[in-house]
PABA-23433 format. One line per 2 residues: their letters; for each residue z, y, x of N, C-alpha, C, O. Coordinates in Angstrom, 1 decimal. Layout:
PABA-23433
A = Z/Y/X/Z/Y/X/Z/Y/X/Z/Y/X ~ ...
END
This chain:
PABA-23433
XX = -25.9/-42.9/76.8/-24.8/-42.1/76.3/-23.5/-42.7/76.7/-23.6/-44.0/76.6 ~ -22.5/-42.4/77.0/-21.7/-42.1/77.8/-19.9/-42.2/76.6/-19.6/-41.2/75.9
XX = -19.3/-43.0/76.5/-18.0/-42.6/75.8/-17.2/-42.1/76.2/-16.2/-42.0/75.6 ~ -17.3/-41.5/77.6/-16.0/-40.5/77.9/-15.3/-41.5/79.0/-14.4/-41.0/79.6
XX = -15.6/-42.8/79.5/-15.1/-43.3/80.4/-15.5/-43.5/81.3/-16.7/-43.3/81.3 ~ -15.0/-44.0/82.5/-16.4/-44.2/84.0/-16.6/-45.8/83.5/-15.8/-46.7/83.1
XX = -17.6/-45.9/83.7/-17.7/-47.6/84.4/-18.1/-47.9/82.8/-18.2/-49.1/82.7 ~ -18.4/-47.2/81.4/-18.4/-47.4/79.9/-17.6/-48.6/79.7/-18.0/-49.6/79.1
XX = -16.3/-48.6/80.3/-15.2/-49.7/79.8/-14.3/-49.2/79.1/-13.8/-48.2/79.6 ~ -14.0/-49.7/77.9/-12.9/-49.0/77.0/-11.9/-49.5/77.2/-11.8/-50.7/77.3
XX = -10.4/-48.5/77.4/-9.1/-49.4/77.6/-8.6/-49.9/77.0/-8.4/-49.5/75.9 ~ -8.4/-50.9/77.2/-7.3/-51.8/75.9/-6.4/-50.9/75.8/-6.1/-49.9/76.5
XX = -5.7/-51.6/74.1/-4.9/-50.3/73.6/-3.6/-50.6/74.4/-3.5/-51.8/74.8 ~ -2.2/-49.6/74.6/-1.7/-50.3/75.6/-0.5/-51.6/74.4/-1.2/-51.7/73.4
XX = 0.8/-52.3/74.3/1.4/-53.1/73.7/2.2/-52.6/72.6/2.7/-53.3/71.7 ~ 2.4/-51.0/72.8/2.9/-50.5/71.9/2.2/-50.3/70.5/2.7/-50.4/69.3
XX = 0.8/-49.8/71.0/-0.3/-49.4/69.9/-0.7/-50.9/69.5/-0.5/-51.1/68.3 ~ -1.0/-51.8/70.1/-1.2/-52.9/69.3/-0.3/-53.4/68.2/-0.8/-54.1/67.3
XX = 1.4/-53.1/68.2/2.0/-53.7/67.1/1.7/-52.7/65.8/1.4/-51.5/65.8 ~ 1.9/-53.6/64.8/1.6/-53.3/63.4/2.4/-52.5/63.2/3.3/-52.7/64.0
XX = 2.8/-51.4/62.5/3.4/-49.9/62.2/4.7/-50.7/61.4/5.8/-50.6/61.9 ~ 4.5/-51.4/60.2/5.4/-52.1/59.4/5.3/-53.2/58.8/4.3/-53.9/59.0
XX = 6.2/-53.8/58.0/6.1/-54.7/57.1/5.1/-55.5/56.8/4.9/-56.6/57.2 ~ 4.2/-54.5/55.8/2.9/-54.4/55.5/2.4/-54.6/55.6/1.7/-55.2/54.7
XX = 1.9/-54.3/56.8/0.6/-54.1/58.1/0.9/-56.0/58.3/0.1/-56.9/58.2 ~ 2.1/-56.0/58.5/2.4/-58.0/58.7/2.1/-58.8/57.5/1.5/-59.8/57.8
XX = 2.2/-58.6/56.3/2.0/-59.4/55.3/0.3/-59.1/55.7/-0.2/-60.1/56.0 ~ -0.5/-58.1/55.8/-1.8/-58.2/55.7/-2.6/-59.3/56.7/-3.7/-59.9/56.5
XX = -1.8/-59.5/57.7/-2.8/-60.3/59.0/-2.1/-61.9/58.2/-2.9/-62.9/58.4 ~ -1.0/-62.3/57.6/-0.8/-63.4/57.4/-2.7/-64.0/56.8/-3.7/-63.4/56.6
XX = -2.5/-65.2/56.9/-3.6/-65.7/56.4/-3.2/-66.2/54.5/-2.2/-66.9/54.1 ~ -4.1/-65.7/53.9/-4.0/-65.7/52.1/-3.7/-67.3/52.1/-2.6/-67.8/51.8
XX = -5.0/-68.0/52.5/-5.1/-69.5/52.1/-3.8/-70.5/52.8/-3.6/-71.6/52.3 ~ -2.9/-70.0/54.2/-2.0/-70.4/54.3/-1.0/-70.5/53.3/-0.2/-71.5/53.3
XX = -0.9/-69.5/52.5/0.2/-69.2/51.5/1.0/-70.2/50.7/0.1/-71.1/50.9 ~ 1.8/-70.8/50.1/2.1/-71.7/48.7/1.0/-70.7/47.5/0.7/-69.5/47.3
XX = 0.7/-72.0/47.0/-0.1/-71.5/45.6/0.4/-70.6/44.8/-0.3/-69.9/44.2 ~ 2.4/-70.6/44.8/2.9/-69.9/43.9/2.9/-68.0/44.3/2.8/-67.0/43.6
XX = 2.9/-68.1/45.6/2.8/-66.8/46.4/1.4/-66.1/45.9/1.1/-64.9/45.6 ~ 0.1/-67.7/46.1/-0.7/-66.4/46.3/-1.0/-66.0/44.5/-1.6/-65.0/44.2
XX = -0.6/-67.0/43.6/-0.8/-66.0/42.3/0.2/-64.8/42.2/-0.2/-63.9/41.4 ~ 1.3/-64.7/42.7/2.3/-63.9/42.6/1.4/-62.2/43.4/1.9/-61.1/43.2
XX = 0.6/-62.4/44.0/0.1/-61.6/45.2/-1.2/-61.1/44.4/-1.5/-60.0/44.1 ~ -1.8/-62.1/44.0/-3.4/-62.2/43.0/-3.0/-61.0/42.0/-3.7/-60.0/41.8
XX = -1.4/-61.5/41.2/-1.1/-61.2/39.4/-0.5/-59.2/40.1/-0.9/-58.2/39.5 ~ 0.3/-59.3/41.2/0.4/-57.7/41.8/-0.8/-57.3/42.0/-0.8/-56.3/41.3
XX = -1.9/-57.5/42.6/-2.8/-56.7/43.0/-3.8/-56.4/41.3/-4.3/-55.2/41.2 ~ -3.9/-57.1/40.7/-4.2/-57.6/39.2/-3.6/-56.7/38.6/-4.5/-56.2/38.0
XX = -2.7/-56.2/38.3/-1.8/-55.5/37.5/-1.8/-53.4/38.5/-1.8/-52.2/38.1 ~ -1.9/-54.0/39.8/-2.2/-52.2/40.3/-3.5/-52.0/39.9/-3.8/-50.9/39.8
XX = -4.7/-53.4/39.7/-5.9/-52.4/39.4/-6.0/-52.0/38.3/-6.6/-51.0/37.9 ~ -4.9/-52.9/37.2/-5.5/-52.3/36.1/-4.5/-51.2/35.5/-4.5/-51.0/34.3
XX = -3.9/-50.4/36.3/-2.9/-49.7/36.4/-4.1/-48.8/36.8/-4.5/-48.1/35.9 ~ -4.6/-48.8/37.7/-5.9/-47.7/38.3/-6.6/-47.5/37.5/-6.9/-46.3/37.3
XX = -7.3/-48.6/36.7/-8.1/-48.6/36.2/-7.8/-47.9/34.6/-8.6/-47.6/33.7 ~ -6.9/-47.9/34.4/-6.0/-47.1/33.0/-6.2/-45.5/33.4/-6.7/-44.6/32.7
XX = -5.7/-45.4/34.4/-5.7/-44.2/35.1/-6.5/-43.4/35.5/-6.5/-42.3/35.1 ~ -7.1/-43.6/35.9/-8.9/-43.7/36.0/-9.7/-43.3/34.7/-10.4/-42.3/34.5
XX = -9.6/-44.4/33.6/-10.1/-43.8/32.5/-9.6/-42.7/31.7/-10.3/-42.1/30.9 ~ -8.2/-42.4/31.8/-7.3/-41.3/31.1/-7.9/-40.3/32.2/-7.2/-39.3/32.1
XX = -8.5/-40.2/32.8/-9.0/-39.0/34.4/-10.2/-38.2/33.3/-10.3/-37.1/32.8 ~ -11.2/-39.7/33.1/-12.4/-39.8/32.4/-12.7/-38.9/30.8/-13.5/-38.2/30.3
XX = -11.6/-39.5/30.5/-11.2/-39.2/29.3/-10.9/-37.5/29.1/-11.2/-36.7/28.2 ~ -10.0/-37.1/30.7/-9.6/-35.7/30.0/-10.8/-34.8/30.5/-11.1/-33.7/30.1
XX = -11.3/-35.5/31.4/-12.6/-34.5/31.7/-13.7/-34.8/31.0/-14.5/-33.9/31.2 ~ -14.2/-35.8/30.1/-15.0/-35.4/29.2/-14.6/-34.1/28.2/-15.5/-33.3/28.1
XX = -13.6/-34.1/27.8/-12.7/-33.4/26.5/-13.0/-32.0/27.3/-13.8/-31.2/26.8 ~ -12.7/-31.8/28.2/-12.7/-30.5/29.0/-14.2/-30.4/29.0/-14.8/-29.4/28.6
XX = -14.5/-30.9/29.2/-16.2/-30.3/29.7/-16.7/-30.4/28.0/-17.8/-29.8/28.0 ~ -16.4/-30.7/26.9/-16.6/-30.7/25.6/-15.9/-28.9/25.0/-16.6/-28.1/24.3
XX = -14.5/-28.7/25.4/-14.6/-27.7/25.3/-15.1/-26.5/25.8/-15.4/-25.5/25.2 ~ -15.1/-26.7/27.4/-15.9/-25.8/28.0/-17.1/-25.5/27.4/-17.2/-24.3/27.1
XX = -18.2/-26.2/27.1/-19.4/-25.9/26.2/-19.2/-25.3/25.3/-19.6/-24.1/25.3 ~ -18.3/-25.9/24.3/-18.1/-25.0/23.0/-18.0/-23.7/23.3/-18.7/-22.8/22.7
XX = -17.0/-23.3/24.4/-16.5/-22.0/24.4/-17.8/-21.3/24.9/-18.5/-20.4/24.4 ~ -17.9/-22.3/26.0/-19.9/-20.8/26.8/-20.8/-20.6/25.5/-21.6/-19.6/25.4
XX = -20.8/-21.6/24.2/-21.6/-21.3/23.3/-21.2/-20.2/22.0/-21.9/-19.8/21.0 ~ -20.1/-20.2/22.3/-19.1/-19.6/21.4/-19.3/-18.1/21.5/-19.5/-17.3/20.7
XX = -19.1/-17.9/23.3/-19.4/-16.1/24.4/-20.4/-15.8/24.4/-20.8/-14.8/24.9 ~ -21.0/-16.6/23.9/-23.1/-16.5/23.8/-23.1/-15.7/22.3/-23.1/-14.5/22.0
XX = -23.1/-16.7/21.6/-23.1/-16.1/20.3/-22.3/-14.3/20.2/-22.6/-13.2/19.8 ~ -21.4/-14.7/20.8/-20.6/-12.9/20.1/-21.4/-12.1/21.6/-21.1/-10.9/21.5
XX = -22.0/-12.4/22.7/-22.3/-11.2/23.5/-23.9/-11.1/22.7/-24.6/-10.1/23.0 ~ -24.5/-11.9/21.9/-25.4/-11.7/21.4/-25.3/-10.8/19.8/-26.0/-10.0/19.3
XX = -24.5/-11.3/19.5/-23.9/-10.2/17.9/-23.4/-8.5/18.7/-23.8/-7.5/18.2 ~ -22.8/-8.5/19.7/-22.4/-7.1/19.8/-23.5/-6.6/20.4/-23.5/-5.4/20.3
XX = -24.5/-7.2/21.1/-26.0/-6.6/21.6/-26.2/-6.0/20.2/-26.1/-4.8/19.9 ~ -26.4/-7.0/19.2/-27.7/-6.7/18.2/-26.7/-5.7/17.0/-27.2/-5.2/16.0
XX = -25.3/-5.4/17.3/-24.6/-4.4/16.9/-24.6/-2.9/17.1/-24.6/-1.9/16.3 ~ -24.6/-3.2/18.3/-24.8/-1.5/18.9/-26.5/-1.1/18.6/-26.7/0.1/18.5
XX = -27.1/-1.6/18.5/-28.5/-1.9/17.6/-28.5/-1.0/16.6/-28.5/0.2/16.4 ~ -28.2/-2.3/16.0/-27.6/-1.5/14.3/-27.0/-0.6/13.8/-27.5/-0.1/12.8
XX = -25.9/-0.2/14.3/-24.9/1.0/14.5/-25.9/2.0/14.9/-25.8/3.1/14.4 ~ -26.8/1.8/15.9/-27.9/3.4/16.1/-28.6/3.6/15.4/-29.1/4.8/15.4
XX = -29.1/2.6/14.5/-30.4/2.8/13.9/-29.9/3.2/12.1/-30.7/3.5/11.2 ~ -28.4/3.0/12.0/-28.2/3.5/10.8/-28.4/4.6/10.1/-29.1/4.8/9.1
XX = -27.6/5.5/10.7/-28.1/6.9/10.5/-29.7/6.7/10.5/-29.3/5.7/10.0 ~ -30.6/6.7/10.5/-32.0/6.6/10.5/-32.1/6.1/8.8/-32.4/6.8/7.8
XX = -31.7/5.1/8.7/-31.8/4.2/7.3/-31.0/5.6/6.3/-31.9/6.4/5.9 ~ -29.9/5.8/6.1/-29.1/6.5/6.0/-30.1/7.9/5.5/-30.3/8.1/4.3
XX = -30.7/8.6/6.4/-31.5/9.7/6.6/-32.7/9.3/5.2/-32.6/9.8/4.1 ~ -33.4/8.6/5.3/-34.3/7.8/4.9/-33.7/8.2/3.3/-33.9/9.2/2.6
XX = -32.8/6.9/3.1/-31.9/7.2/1.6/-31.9/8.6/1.1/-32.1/8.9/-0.1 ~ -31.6/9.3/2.1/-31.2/10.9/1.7/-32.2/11.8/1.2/-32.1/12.8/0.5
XX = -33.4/11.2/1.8/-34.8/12.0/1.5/-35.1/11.2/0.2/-35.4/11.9/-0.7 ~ -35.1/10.2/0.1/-35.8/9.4/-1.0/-35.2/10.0/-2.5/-35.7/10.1/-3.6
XX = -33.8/10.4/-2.1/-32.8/10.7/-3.3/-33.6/12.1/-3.4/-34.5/12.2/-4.2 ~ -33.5/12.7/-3.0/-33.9/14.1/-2.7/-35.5/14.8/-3.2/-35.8/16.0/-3.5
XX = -36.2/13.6/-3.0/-37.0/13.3/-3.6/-37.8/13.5/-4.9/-38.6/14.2/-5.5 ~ -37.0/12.2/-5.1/-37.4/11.7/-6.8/-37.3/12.6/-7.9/-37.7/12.3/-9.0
XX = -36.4/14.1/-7.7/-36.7/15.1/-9.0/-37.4/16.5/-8.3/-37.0/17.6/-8.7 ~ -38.4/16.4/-7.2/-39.5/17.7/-7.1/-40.7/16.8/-7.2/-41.0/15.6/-7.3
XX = -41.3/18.0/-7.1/-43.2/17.7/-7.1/-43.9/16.7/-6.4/-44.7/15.9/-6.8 ~ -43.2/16.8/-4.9/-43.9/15.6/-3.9/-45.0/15.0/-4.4/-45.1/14.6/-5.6
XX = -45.8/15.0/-3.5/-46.8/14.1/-3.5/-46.4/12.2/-3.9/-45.6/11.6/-3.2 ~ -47.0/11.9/-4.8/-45.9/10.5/-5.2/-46.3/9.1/-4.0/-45.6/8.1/-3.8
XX = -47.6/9.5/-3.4/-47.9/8.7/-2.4/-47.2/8.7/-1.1/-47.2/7.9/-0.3 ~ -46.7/9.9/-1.1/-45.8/10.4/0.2/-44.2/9.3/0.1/-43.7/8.4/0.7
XX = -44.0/10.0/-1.0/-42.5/9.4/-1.6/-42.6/8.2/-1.9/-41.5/7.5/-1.8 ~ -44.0/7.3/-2.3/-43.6/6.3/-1.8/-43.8/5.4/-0.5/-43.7/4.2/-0.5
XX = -44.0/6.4/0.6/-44.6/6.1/1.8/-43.1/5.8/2.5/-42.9/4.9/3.3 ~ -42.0/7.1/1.9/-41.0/6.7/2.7/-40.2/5.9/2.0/-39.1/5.7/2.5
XX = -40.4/5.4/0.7/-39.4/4.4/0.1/-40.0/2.9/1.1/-39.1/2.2/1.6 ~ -41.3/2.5/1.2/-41.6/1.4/2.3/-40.8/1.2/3.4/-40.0/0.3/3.6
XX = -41.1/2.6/4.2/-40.4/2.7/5.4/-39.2/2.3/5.4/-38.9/1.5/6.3 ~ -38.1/2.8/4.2/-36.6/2.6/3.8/-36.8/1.0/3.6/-35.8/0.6/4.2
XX = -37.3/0.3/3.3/-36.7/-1.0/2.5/-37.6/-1.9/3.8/-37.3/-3.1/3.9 ~ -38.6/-1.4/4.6/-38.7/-2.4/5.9/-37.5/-2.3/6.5/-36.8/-3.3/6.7
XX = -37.1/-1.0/7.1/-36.0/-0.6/8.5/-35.1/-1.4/7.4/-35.2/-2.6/7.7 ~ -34.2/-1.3/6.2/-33.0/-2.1/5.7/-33.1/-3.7/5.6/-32.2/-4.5/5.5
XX = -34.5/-4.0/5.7/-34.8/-5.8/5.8/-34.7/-6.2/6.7/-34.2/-7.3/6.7 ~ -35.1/-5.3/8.0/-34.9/-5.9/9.2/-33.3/-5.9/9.6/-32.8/-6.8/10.2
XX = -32.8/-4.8/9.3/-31.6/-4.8/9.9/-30.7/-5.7/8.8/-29.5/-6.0/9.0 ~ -31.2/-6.2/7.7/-30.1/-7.4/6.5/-30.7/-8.9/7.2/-30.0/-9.9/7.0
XX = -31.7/-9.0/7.8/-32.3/-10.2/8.2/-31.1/-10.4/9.6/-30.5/-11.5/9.8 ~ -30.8/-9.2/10.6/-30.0/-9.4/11.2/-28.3/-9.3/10.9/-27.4/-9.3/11.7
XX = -28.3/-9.4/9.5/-27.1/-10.0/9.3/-26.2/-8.6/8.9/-25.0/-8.5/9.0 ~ -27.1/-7.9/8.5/-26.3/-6.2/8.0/-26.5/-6.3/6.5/-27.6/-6.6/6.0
XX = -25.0/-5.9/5.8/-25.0/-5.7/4.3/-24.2/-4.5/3.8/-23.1/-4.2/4.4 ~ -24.6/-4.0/2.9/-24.1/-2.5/2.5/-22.6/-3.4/2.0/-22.6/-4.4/1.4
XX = -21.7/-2.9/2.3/-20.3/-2.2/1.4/-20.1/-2.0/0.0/-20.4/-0.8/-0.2 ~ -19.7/-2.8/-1.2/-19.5/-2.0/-2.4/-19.1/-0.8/-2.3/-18.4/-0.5/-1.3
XX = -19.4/0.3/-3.2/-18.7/1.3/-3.0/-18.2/1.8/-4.5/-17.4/1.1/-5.2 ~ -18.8/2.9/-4.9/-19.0/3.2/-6.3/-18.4/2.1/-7.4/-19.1/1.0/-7.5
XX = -17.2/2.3/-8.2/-17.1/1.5/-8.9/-16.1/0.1/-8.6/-15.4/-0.5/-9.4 ~ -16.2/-0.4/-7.0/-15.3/-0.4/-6.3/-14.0/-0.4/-6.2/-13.8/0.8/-6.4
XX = -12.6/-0.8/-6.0/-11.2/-1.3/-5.8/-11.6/-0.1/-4.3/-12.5/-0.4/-3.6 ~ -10.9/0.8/-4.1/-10.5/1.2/-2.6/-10.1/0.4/-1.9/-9.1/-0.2/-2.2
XX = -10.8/0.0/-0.6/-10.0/-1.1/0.2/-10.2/0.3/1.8/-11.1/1.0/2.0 ~ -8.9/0.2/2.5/-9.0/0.9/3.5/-9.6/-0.1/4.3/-10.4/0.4/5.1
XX = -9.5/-1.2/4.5/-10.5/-1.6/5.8/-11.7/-1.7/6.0/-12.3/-2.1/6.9 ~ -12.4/-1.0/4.4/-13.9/-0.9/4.3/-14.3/0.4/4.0/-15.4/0.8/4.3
XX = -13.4/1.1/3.4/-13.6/2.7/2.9/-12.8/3.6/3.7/-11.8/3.4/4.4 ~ -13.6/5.1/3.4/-12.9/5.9/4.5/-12.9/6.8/3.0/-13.9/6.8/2.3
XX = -11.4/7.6/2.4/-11.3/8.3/1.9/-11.4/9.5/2.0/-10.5/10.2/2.4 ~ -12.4/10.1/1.7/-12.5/11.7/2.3/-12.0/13.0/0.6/-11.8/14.2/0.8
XX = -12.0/12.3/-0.6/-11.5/13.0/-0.9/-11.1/12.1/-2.5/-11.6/11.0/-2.9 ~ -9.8/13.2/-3.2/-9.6/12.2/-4.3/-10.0/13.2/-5.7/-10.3/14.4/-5.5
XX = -10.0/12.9/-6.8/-10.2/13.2/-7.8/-10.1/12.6/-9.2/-10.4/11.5/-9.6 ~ -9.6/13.8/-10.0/-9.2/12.7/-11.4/-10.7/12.4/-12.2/-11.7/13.2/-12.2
XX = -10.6/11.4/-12.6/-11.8/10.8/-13.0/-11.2/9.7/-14.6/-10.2/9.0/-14.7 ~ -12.4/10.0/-15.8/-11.8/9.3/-16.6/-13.5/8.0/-16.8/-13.9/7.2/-17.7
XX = -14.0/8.3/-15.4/-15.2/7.1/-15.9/-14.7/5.7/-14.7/-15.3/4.6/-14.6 ~ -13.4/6.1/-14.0/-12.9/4.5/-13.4/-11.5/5.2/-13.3/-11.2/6.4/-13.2
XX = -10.7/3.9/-13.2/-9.4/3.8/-12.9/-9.0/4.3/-11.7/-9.8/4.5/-10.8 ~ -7.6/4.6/-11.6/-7.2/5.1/-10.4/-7.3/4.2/-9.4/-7.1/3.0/-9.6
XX = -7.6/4.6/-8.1/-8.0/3.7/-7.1/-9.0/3.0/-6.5/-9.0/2.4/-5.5 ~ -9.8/3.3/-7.5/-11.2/3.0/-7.8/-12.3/4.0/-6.9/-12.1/5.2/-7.1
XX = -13.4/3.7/-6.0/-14.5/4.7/-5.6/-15.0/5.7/-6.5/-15.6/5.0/-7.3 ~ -15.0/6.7/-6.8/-16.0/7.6/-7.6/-17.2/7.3/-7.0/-18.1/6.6/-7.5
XX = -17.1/8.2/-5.3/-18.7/8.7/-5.5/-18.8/8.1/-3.5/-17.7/8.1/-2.8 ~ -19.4/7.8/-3.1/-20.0/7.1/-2.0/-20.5/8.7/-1.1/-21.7/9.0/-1.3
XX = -19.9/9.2/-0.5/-20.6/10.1/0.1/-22.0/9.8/1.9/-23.0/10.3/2.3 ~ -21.0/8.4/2.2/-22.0/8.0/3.2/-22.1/6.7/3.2/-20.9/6.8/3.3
XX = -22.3/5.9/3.1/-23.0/4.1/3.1/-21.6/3.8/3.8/-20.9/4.7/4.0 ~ -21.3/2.6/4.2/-20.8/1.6/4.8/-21.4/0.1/4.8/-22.1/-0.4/3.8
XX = -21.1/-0.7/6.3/-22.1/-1.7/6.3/-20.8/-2.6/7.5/-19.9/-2.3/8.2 ~ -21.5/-3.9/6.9/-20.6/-4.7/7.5/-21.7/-5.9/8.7/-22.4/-6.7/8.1
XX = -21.7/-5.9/9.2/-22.2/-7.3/10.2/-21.8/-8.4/10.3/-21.0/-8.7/11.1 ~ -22.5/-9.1/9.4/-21.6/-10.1/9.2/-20.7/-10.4/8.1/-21.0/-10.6/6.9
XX = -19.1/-10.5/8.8/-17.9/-10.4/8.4/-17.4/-8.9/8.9/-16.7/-8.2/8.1 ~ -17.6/-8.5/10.1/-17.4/-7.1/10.5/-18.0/-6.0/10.2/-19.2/-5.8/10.2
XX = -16.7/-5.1/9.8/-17.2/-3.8/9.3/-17.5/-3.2/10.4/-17.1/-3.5/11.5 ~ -18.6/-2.0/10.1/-19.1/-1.6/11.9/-19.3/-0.3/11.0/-19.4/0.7/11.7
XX = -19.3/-0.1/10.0/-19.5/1.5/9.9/-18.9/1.7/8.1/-19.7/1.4/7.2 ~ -17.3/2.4/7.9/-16.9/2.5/6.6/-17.6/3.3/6.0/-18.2/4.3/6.5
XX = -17.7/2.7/4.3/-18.1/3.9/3.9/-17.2/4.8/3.6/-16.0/4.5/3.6 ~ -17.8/6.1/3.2/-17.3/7.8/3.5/-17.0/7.6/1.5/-17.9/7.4/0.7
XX = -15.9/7.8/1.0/-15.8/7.6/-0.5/-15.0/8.4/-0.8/-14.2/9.1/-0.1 ~ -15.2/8.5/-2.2/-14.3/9.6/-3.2/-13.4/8.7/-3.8/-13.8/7.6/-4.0
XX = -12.2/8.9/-4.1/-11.4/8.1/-5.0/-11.1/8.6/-6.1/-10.8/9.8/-6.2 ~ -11.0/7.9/-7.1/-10.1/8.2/-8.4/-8.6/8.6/-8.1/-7.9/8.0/-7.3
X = -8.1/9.8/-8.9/-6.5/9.7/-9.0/-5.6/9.0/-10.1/-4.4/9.1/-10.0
END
C-alpha cells in the first residue's frame, strides 16, 4: 500500500509548518523537570484547579441529566396512566346506558307479576355489569336529596317541593357517574324551587 508518494518517502514538513502556532504550543515543548520548583507547582496548582473546575462541571452535567431523565420517567408514566384511563373511559361511557337500561327494567319490575326468578335474573346481571365497571373506578353521583351542584348535575326541570329545600335534587331522572375524580356522565335531575 502506497501513501500517495513515489519512492513511499514522506516530505518533510516545509520551516514554516514546523514552527509552533503560539505561545502555548512553546511553553508545551519546554522540558517540565527543567523548570524552578516554584514554576512547576505554580503550573501543577493551574492544571489542578482547571481539573477540578471540569470536574465540578462535569458533575453539575451529571446531576442535570439524572434530574431530567427522573422527570422524563415520571411524565412517560404519568401519559400511560391517563391514555390508559381514557381507553377504559370510553368503555364505560358505552356500556352505561346498558347498566342504566338494566335499572330501568328492574324498577319496572318489582310491582307486576314477573316471574320472580326472571327479576331476579336481571337484578344479578345489574349488580355484576355495575361491579365491574366500580372495580374500574366508576361511582354513581349523589343525586336525590342532594345540594345541586352544576358540575355534576344536569337540570332538566324545577319544582316546588316541601320534602327538601330549595336547591336541593328532587328526583334523578338519569344516573350520573364519575371516573374516578372525573365526571363522564351528569346526572339528568329535578330541582327543588
Amino acid at each position: 500500500m502506497t501513501n500517495g508518494y513515489n519512492n513511499g518517502e514522506i516530505p518533510e514538513p516545509s520551516p514554516e509548518e514546523a514552527q509552533p502556532e503560539s505561545d502555548t504550543q512553546q511553553e508545551a515543548i519546554v522540558d517540565f523537570d527543567s523548570l524552578p520548583v516554584e514554576e512547576q507547582v505554580a503550573i501543577l496548582q493551574r492544571d489542578l484547579d482547571e481539573a477540578r473546575n471540569e470536574l465540578g462541571q462535569t458533575r453539575d452535567q451529571v446531576q442535570r441529566s439524572q434530574a431530567e431523565l427522573v422527570n422524563f420517567r415520571r411524565r412517560t408514566e404519568e401519559e400511560q396512566v391517563v391514555v390508559r384511563q381514557d381507553a377504559n373511559r370510553r368503555l364505560i361511557m358505552s356500556l352505561l346506558p346498558v347498566v342504566d337500561e338494566l335499572e330501568l327494567a328492574i324498577n319496572h319490575l318489582n310491582g307486576t307479576d314477573a316471574a320472580a326468578s326472571w327479576v331476579e335474573g336481571v337484578k344479578l346481571i345489574h349488580r355484576k355489569a355495575y361491579g365491574v365497571l366500580e372495580a374500574e373506578g366508576l361511582s354513581r353521583i349523589e343525586t336525590v336529596g342532594a345540594q345541586f351542584d352544576p358540575l355534576q348535575h344536569e337540570a332538566i326541570g324545577i319544582v316546588d317541593s316541601e320534602e327538601q329545600p330549595s336547591g336541593y335534587v328532587v328526583e334523578a331522572l338519569r344516573n350520573g357517574y364519575k371516573l374516578r375524580d372525573r365526571v363522564i356522565q351528569a346526572a339528568q335531575v329535578v330541582v327543588a324551587r
